[in-house]
N, C-alpha and C positions, 0 to 999 in steps of 0.2 A: 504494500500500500504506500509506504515512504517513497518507495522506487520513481511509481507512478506517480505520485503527488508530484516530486522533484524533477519531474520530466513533462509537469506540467498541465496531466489529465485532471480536468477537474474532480474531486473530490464526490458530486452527485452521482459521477460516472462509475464510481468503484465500491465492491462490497468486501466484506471482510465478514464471511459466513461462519459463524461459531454454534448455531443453534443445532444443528444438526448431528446426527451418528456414522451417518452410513455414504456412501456416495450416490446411493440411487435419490436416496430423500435429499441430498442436495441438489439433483441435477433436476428434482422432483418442484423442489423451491425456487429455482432457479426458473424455467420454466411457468410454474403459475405466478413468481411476482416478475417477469419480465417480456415473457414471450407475446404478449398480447399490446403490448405499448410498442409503437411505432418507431420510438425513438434508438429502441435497443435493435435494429435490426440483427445483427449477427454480435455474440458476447463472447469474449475472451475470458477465457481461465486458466489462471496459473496454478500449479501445479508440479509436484515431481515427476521428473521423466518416464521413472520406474510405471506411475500410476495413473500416464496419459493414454494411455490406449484404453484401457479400461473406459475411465472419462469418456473417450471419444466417441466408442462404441454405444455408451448410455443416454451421450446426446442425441446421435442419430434415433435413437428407440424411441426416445421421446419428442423425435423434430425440433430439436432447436437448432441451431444457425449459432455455433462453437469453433471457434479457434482455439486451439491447444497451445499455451505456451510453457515449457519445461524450466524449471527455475535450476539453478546453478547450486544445488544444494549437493554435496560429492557424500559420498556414504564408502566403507570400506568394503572391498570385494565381499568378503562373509557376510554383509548385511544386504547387499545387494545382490547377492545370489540368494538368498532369503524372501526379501523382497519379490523379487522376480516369480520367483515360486509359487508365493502366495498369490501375486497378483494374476498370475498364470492361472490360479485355480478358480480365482474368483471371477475372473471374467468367462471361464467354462460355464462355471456356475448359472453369469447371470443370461448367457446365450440358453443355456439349457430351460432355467425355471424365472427369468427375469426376477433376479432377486440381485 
């Protein structure tokens, strides 16, 4: 959010989602408070790299108009092969039972 602010995006333009658990119920949130206002045509989400595929696939499910942008966050091989993993599964998952 600092990034963006100092780069000059206004402030009304950026959300910083905390309410949420899960990535579907964000992309869920996302969606009902944005996707119907004209102003947002297509929304950027940042994100770790690890866990934009996921994201991207959940946008499409739900038709929003999503740019993926991967944040510079470095994680050591053993977390990131962890990571990977998991996210691996969880995207079977959500292609399988939309969850």
């Amino acid at each position: 959010m600092r990034y963006l602010e100092k780069l000059g995006v206004d402030r009304s333009f950026i959300m910083v989602e905390e309410t949420t658990s899960t990535t579907v119920q964000q992309i869920q949130l996302i969606k009902n408070k944005f996707s119907e206002d004209p102003k947002y045509r297509k929304i950027s989400i940042v994100s770790d790299q690890f866990h934009m595929a996921r994201i991207m696939e959940m946008s499409k499910f739900f038709t929003l108009q999503t740019d993926g942008i991967a944040s510079d966050y470095k994680l050591k091989i053993e977390k990131l092969l962890y990571y990977r993993l998991r996210e691996s599964i969880a995207l079977l998952l959500f292609w399988l039972f939309a969850i």
